[in-house]
C-alpha positions in Angstrom: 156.8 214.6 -11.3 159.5 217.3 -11.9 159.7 219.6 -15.0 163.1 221.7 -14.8 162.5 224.0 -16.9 160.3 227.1 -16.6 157.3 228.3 -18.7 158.2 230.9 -21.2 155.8 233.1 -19.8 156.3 232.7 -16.7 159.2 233.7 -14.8 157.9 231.6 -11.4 157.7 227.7 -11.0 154.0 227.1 -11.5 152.1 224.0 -10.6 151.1 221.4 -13.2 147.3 221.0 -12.5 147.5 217.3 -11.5 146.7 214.9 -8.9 150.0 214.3 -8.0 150.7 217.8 -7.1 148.0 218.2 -4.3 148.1 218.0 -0.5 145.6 217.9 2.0 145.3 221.3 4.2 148.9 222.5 2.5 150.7 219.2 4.2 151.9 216.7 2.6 152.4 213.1 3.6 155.6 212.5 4.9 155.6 208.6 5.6 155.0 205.3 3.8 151.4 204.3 4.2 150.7 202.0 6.9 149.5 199.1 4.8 152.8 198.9 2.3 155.1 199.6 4.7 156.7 196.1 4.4 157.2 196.6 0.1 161.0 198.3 -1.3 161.1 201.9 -0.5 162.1 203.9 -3.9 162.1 207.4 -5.2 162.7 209.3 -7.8 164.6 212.6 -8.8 165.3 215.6 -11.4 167.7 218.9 -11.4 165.9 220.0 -8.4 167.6 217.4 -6.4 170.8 218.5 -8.3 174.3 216.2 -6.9 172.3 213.2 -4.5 174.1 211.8 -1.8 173.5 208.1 -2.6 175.1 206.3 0.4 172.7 208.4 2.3 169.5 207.5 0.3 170.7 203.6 0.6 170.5 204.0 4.4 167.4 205.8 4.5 165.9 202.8 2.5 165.8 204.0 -0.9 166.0 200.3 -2.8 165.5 201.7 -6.3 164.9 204.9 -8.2 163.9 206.5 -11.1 166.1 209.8 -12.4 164.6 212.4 -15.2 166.8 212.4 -18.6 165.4 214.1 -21.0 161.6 216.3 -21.7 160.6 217.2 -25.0 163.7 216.7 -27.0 165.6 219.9 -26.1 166.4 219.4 -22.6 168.6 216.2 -20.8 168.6 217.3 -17.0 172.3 218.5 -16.0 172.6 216.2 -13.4 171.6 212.6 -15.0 174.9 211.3 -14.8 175.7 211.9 -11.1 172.4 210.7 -10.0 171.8 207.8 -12.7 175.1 206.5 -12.1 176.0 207.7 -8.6 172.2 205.8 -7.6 173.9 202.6 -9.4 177.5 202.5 -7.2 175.5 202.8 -3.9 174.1 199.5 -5.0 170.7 201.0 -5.9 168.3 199.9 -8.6 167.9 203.1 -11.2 166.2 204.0 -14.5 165.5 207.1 -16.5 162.4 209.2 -17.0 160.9 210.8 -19.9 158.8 214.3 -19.3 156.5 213.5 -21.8 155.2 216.9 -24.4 153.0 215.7 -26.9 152.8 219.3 -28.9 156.0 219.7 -29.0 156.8 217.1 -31.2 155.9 212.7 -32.5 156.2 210.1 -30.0 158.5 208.6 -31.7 160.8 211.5 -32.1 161.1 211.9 -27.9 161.7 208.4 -27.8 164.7 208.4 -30.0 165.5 211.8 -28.1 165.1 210.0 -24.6 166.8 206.7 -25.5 170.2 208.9 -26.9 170.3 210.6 -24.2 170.0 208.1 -21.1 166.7 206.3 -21.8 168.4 203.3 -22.7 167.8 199.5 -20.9 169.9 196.7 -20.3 169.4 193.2 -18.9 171.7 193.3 -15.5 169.2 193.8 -13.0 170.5 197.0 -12.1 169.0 198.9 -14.7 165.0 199.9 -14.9 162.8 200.0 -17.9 162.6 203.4 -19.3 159.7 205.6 -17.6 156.9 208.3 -19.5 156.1 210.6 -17.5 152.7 211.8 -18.8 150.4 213.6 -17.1 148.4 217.7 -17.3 150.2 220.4 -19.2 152.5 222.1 -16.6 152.9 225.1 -19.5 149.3 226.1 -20.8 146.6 225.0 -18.0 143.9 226.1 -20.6 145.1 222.8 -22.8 145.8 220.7 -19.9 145.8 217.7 -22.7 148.0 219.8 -25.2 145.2 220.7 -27.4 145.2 216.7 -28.4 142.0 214.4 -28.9 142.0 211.4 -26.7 142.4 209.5 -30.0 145.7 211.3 -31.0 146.8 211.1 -27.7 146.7 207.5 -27.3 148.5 207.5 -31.1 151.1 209.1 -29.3 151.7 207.6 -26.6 151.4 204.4 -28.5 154.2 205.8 -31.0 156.6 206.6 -28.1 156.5 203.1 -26.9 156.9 201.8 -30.1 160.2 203.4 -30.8 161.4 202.9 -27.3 160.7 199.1 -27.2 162.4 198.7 -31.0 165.4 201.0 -29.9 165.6 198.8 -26.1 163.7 196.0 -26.2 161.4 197.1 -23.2 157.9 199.1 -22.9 158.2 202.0 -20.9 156.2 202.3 -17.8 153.8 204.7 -17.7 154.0 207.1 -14.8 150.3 209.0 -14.7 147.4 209.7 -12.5 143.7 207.9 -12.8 142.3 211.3 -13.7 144.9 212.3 -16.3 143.9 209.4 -18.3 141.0 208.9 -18.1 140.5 212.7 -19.2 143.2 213.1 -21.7 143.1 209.1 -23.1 139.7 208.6 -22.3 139.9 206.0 -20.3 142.1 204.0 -23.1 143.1 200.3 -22.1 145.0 199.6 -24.8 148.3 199.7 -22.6 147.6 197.9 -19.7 148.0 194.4 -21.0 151.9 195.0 -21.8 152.7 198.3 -19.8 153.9 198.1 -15.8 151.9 200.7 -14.6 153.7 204.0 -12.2 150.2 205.7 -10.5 150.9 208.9 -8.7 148.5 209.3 -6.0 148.7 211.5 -2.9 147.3 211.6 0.6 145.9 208.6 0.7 146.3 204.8 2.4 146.7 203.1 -0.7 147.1 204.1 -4.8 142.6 204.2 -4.9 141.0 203.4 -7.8 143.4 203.3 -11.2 143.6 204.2 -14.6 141.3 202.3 -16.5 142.7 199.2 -18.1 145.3 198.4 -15.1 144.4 195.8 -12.8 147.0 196.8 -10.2 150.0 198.8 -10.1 153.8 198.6 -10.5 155.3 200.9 -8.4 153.0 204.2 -6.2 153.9 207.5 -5.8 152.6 208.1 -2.9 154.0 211.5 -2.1 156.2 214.5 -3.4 158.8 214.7 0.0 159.6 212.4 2.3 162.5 210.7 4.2 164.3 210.1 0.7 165.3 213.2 -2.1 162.2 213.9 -4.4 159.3 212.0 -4.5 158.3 208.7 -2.5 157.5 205.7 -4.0 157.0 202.1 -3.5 157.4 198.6 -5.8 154.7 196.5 -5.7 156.3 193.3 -4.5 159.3 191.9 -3.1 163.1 193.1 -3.2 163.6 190.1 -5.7 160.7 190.8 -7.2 161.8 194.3 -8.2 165.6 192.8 -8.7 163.6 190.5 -12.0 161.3 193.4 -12.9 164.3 195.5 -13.3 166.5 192.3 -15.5 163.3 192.0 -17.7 162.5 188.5 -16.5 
């Protein structure tokens, strides 16, 4: 997903060396797969999509979606409010994302960081459970992990849901990619018993094989442009399904 702010070296917007950056051939899929077309159409959104036009979204499909708040814990994205809440008066289901850096600073610190500044949950069925985003280093590809050990890494993460379950009463969901944990946790499943699982995989018919721990998935991010702003996604399940994920129940 979408990191707004630019490497300090860098004065151009790089790629983060994930899966969920590639495309086949430089083209990108552009429409839900064939075999989920049935499940709730969502997406989610950062500063690049700046002011959303929500009534829009809501007749293109877009059933729920998930808005970036915060990254590291010096930067809430500009445009939270108008998209968080604007998402919420078109009669869409929204939560808020965390842009997860683990060397910049504890788990539990982001958290706090994330929850103060839109990361927070509430049982009205409107409202998400809070979202990490973790996945490669989009600032120093030669520490794609941020120079962590898959042990610390898994500390952290583990730390970050910690504080945002005491602080909201919900786990996060982790947003990642099969590779990305595998290589970065090792494989850890020490989070798939109690976390809802976002996978990012592109160009494919379905979300392939997952990170290891997860039986299935929550919600697929199937592609970074489509028919909705941002990135496509879909909720594995029905539209009341997705209306009790959202209320916690």
């Amino acid at each position: 997903m979408a990191r707004d702010r630019k490497p300090a070296r860098h004065r151009t917007r790089a790629l983060a060396v994930s899966v969920a950056t590639l495309t086949v051939g430089g083209i990108a899929l552009a429409e839900t797969p064939a075999s989920s077309a049935s499940l709730p159409q969502g997406h989610d959104v950062s500063s690049h999509q700046k002011n959303v036009d929500w009534q829009k979204a809501r007749a293109k499909g877009a059933r729920f979606v998930y808005v970036k708040a915060t990254e590291s814990i010096n930067y809430r994205n500009p445009h939270f409010g108008q998209q968080y809440n604007g998402a919420r008066n078109a009669g869409i289901i929204r939560g808020a994302y965390h842009f997860a850096l683990p060397d910049k600073s504890s788990g539990k610190t982001q958290a706090a960081y994330f929850v103060r500044n839109g990361g927070a949950w509430t049982a009205d069925g409107w409202t998400l459970p809070p979202a990490l985003d973790i996945e490669y280093n989009p600032y120093d590809r030669k520490h794609k992990c941020y120079s962590m050990s898959k042990a610390k890494m898994v500390g952290w993460i583990k730390s970050f849901s910690d504080e945002v379950k005491r602080l909201t009463g919900r786990r996060p969901v982790i947003y990642t990619t099969a590779h990305w944990w595998n290589t970065c946790t090792g494989g850890s499943s020490a989070f798939a018993s109690n976390h809802a699982l976002w996978v990012a995989r592109y160009n494919s018919a379905d979300a392939g094989a997952l990170p290891r721990g997860w039986s299935y998935w929550t919600i697929w991010q199937y592609d970074n442009s489509g028919s909705l702003p941002g990135d496509q996604n879909l909720f594995n399940g029905s539209a009341s399904q997705l209306k009790r994920f959202a209320k916690g129940a």
